[in-house]
Every structure is written in C-alpha cells, then in structure tokens.
N, C-alpha and C positions, 0 to 999 in steps of 0.2 A: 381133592378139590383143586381146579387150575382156577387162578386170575389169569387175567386179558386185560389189558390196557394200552395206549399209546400215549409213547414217549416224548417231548419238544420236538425232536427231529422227523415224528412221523414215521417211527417203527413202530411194530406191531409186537407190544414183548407177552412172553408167556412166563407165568411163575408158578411153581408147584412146590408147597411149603413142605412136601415131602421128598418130592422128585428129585433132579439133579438142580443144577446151578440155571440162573436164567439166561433164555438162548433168543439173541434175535432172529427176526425171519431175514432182517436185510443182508445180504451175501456180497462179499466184495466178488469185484469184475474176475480176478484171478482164482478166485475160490480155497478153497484149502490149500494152495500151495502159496497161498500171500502171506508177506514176510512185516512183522510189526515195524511200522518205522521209527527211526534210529536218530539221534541229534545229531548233528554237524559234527568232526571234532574236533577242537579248542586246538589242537599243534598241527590240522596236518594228517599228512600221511607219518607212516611209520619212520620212514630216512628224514624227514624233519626235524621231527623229536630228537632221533638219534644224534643229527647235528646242532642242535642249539643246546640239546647238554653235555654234547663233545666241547662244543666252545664254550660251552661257561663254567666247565672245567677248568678249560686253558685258561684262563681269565683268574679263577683265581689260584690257582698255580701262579700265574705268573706275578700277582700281587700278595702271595705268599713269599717267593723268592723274592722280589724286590724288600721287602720289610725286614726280611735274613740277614740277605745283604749288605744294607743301611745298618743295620745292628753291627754286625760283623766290622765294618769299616767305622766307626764312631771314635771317634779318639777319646777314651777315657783314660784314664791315669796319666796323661800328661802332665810332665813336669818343667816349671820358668825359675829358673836362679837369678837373683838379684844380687848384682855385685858391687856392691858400693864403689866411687872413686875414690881415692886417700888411704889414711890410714883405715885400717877394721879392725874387728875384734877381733880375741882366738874364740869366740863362743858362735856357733853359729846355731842358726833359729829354722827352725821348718816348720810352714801352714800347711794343715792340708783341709781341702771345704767337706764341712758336714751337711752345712745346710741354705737354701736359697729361700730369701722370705720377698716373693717379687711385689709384692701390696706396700710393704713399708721399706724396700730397697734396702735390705740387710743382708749381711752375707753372715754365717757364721764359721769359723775355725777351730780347728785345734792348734793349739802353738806349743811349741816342743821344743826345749832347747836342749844345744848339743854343747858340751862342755869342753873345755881342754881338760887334759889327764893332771895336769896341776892341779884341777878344780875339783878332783874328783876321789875317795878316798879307796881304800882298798876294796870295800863293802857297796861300791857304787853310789853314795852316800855325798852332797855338795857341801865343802870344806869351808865355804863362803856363801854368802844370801848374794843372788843376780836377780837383778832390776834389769825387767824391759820392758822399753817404752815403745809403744803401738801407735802408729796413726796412717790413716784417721778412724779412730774408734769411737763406738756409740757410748762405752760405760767407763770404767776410767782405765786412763790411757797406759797407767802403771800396771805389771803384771809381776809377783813376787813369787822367787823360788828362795823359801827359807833355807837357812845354812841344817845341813843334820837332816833333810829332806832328800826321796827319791825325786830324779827331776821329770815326773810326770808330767802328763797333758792340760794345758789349761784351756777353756773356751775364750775365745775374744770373738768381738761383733763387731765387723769394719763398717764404715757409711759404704755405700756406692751409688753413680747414677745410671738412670734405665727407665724404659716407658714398657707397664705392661699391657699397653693397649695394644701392643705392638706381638700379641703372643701370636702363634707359637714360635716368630723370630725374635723376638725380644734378645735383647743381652744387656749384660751389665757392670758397672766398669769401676774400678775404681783406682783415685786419682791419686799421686805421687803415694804410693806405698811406702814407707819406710821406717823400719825398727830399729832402735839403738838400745847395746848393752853396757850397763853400767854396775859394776861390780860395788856391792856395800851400796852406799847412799847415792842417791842418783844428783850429780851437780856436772858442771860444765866439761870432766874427765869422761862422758859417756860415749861411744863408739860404734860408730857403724857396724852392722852388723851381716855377714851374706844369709841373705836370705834364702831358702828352696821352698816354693808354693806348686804345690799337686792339687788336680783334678779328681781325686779317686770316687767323687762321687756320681752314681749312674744319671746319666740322662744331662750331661754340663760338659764344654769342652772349656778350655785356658785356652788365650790367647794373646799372645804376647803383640799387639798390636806395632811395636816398633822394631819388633825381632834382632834388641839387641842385649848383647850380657852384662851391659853398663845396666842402671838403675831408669828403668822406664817410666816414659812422664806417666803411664797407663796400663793397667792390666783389663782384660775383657771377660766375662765369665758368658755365654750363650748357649743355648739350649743343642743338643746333638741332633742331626740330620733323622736318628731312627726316631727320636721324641716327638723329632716336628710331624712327622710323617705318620708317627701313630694318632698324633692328636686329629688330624686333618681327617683320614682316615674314619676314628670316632664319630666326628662331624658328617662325613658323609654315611653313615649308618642311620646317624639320627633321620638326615633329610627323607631317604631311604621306607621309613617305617613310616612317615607321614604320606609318602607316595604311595604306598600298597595300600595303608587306610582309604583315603581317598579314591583309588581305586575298587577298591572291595566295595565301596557306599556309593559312588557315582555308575557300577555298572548294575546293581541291585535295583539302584533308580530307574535307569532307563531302560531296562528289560527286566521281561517278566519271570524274573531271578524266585527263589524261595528265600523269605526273607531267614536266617538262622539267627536264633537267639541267642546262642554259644559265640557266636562272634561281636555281638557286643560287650561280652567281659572281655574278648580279643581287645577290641580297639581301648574299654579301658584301662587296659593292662601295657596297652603300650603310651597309654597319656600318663598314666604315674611311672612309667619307668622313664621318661622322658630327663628329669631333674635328674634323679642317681648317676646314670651317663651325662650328663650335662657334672658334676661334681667328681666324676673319674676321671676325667680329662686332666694331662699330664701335669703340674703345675697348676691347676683352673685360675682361672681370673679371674677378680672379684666380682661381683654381679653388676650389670652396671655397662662392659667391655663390648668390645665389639660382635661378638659371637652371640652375645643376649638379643642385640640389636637388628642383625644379619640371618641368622640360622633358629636362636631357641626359640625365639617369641613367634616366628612365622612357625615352627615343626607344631609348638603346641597350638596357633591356632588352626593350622591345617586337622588335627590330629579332632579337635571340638568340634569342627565343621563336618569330618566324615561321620563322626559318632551322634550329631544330631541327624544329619540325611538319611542314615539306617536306622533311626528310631520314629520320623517321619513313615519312614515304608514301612516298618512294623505295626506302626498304628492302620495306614492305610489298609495293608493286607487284614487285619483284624476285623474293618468293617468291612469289604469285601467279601470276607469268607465268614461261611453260614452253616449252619449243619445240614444234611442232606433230609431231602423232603420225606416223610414217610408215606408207603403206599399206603393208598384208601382201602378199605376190604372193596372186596367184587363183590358183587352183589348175586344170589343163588337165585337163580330163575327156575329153579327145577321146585314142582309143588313137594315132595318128600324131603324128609327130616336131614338138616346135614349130619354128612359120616364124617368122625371123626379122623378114621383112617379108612380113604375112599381105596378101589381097589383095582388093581392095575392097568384095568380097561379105561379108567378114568383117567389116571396117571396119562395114558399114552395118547389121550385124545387130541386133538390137536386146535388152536384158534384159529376160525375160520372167520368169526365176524367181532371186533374186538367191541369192548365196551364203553362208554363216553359216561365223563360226568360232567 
C-alpha cells in the first residue's frame, strides 16, 4: 500500500510502510552530485588553527618559565645577625620563622640558644638554667632553659606591624628586636645577646631594611616574588572561568545553539569551585579584603548570570520544541479488500496525483 501526501513546503512525498525509506519528488538543481551543506568553521581554515595553538603554546610556555624562574630566584633562607653595641654575651640566640599569622600580625619562631662550652657538660647537658628575655613578645617575655636540660627549641610569638589589605605585597615588620641573656636569675647583670634570625620558611623573604650589622631599628618579613605571582596568577584563573561561562550562556543566547544540559552541572561546577580557589590562595586574606571586593564577588556574580541565561534558553527551547507530527493514514480508494502485504507491482507504483486532507 503507498501513501501520498504533501509536505509544508509543497513536496509531493511517497511512503511505503514496506518499501524503502521516503523519497521526495523535488530534485536539487545539481542532482545527484549535490553535496549536503556544511557549517561555517569556528577557527578558519586549517593554518589558522595551526597558528593560534602554536601561540597559545608559546603563551604558556612562557608563563611556565617565568613562574620557574621567579621560584628559582626567591631568596629563601636568608639570614640577618644582630650585633649588639657594648658588652654581649658568650651565649648566642638563633630565630628561625615557622610561621606567619597576617589577620592577627604574628610572627612565630623557634628560638635556640647556643651556649658557650663552659655552659655545657660533657653529655651536651646545661650546667646552669639561661633566662632569655624576648621582646616584643606576645606571651611572656621570659623563655627558661633549665639547668640538667638539652637546650632544645623553644616557640616564641614576636608583635609585628603590616597591612593585610595590602596582599599579595604586604610585609611585616617588626620593631627594635632585641634579646638579652641572663644566666640563673634574670636582674640588672643580663646581656645582650647576637642574635642570627633566618628565613627558611617557603614563600617569605628577611629584610634587613637598614642593612646594617649593628642592632636594627627594623626587620621586614614580605611575601617572595614567586608567592606574589602565583597568587595573582590564581586570580586570574578565577576571572577566566567567569568569562568562558558567560560566554558559553551569551552565544547559546543569541544563536540558534542546541541548548546541552551537561553544561549546566559545567557551569555549576565551576560556581562551587569558585570559594575552594578563592581559600588556596597563598596566605588568603581574611574575607572582607580586597580581592572579595575587586575579583570574587563579581567571578561569582558573573558565574549566577551565565548559569541563569542557559537555564532561560533551556526552558525556551523546551516550549519551542514539540514532537513530530504523526502521519494520517491515506485513505484506500480502491473498492477491494486492503493487503496486508501488497505486491510488488504496488510497491513500485508511483504518485501521480497526491492526496489533501
């Protein structure tokens, strides 16, 4: 049995529920040798593409090596000795920083004293209790190495000042450093002491702001060149994933894109990863800083804006698209019984006069 019908555009289609597939009558101008056509494509020709991922190779190549680099060159472990004027002691004192606390402007230490061989017994053992006094220290200013004691590491927590508004440059400083040792009980017989303070912890240089070996009014502690650089860095990552969102949701918009559902766990995958990178950041700053102000609060509402535009278009497409029509039967104008399976003369017959409903 063939149906006959015409299509919107005024073809003339034929359908045979047993036959082949359906064949219109209309024939393009070229005929069988016409070629389906093809979208636009998005880079270009072939030496385009080539070249915009030659360069954005180069690109980050070369913001690979600068990052190496800046590592490479960072001055860590630098070390500032404080030399007292006057008399000194024979015990001398070595800080080295563990930790930088930049919210509450603390620094913290290990402080280590080095003893003279008087002081010290065969067993490596202190033959006397040394008293050193710290300042300026946040807890108390007294630090005891008992007599009959290894002279291991003690923590102290110096004040210092510094703005962390001021991140990733920030630094932080602190103000007439100076420890005195006094042997047995600490009274007016206590003595200067040279001091050696090291940097060994990553991502912080020492700077001895007066670069001299006398006892400086200041010491500086500031973030290293590759720290500042990866955080910025960071930063622009974030801006980054806000742009390709917006992008992905503003071209869906204005062209008649296919909207994918799979991309919106994309974009909100990258609005909850938005915070955790926002809290990697080298040192982070308390919440509140400039970066909240400047980068995170526009990345996240950038990031809300694209992912409602694509959920607009998804609705739209929803009610735009409909299921396709089903055909009507044709109607048998022949007075005999329909066959079930008509026979090949039927098959081949062809529409000549189509049918209207």
């Amino acid at each position: 049995m063939l149906f006959c019908f015409r299509s919107r555009k005024g073809e003339n289609i034929a359908i045979n529920p047993v036959g082949p597939a359906p064949r219109t009558h209309r024939r393009s101008r070229l005929g069988r040798h016409a070629r389906p056509r093809t979208h636009p494509r998005l880079l270009g020709t072939r030496s385009s593409r080539v070249l915009a991922g030659g360069a954005g190779l180069l690109v980050f190549l070369a913001v690979y090596a600068l990052v190496v680099t800046l590592y490479g060159v960072s001055d860590n472990g630098q070390r500032v000795s404080l030399v007292p004027t006057g008399r000194t002691s024979p015990i001398a004192v070595h800080l080295e920083l563990r930790a930088v606390d930049p919210a509450s402007q603390h620094l913290q230490f290990d402080l280590r004293v080095i003893p003279h061989r008087s002081l010290v017994s065969d067993t490596g053992e202190l033959t006397e209790t040394i008293r050193a006094l710290v300042a300026p220290s946040l807890d108390s200013p007294v630090v005891t190495f008992l007599k009959g004691s290894m002279p291991s590491a003690k923590s102290v927590t110096l004040i210092a000042s510094g703005d962390v508004e001021q991140w990733p440059f920030d630094s932080y400083r602190i103000v007439n450093p100076a420890i005195r040792i006094c042997p047995g009980s600490c009274d007016e017989s206590s003595l200067s002491a040279i001091t050696t303070i090291s940097d060994s912890m990553p991502g912080w240089t020492l700077t001895d702001p007066d670069d001299r070996l006398s006892s400086p009014a200041s010491l500086s502690f500031s973030r290293s060149v590759s720290t500042a650089a990866f955080g910025l860095i960071l930063l622009s990552l974030l801006i980054c994933t806000s742009v390709l969102s917006l992008a992905v949701s503003i071209s869906t918009a204005m062209s008649s894109r296919k909207v994918e559902t799979s991309l919106l766990s994309w974009m909100a995958a990258l609005l909850f990863a938005t915070i955790p990178l926002r809290s990697f950041l080298p040192g982070a700053p308390p919440v509140g800083s400039w970066i909240d102000y400047l980068v995170v609060l526009w990345v996240i509402a950038a990031q809300v804006v694209s992912l409602a535009i694509y959920v607009t278009c998804w609705f739209r497409q929803s009610r735009t698209t409909s299921l396709p029509r089903a055909i009507p039967p044709a109607l048998n104008r022949s007075r005999g019984p329909r066959l079930r399976n008509p026979s090949p003369r039927l098959r081949r017959a062809s529409c000549t006069r189509p049918s209207r409903w």
